[in-house]
N, C-alpha and C positions, 0 to 999 in steps of 0.2 A: 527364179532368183531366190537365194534364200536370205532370210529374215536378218538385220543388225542381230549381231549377237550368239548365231545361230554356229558358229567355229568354236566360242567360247563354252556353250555349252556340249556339245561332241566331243569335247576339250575333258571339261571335266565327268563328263561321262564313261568316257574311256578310264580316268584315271579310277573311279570309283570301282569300275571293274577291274584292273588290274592291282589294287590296293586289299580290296574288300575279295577278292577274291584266292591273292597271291598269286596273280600272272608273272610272264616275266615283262619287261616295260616292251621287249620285242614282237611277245605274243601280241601283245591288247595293242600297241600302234599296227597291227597288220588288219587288225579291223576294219572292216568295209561296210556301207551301209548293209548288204546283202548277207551279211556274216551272221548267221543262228546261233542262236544265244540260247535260251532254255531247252532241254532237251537236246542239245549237241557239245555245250560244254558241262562235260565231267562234274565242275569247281561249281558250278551254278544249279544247286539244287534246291530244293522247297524252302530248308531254311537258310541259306545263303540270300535269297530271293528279300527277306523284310533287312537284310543286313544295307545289300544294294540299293533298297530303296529310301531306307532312312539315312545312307549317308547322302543320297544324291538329294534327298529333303534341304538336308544338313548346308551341304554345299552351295546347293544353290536357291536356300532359302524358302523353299518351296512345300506346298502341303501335298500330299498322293495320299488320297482317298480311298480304305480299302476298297469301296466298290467299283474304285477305277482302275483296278488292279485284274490283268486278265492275260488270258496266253498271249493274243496280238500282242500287245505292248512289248512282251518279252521275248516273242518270237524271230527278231533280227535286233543286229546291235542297230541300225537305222531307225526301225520304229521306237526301240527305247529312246533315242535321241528324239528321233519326233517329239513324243509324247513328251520328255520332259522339258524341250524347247516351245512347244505351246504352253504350257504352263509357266516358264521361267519369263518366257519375253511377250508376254501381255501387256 
């Protein structure tokens, strides 16, 4: 079961990809937990990468630590949710 909260952030993590990236709103809602994200989309490259992460700070008020910063994280759109939903709903 997942965590209160845990929609809200997929939520805005989607949107931060599809904004900070210039998806279309069709691409980034087709997003599935299992959908690779670094290295398989184009838009998402090294420095795209501090753009996404500072807004999804932004958004959901959140610190991301460069040293928490690594391929896992970015390697599906799910573990980015993961990752910024254990830190948003602590």
């Amino acid at each position: 079961m997942l965590p209160e909260g845990y929609s809200q952030v997929e939520s805005t993590v989607r949107s931060v990809l599809g904004d900070v990236l210039g998806l279309s709103r069709e691409r980034a809602e087709a997003f599935e937990a299992n959908t690779p994200l670094f290295g398989a989309l184009p838009e998402l490259d090294s420095m795209a990468v501090a753009g996404v992460l500072t807004e999804i700070e932004d958004r959901l008020g959140i610190l991301i630590e460069d040293d928490e910063v690594d391929g896992d994280m970015l390697e599906t759109f799910g573990a980015l949710v993961r990752f910024a939903a254990d830190k948003a709903l602590v």
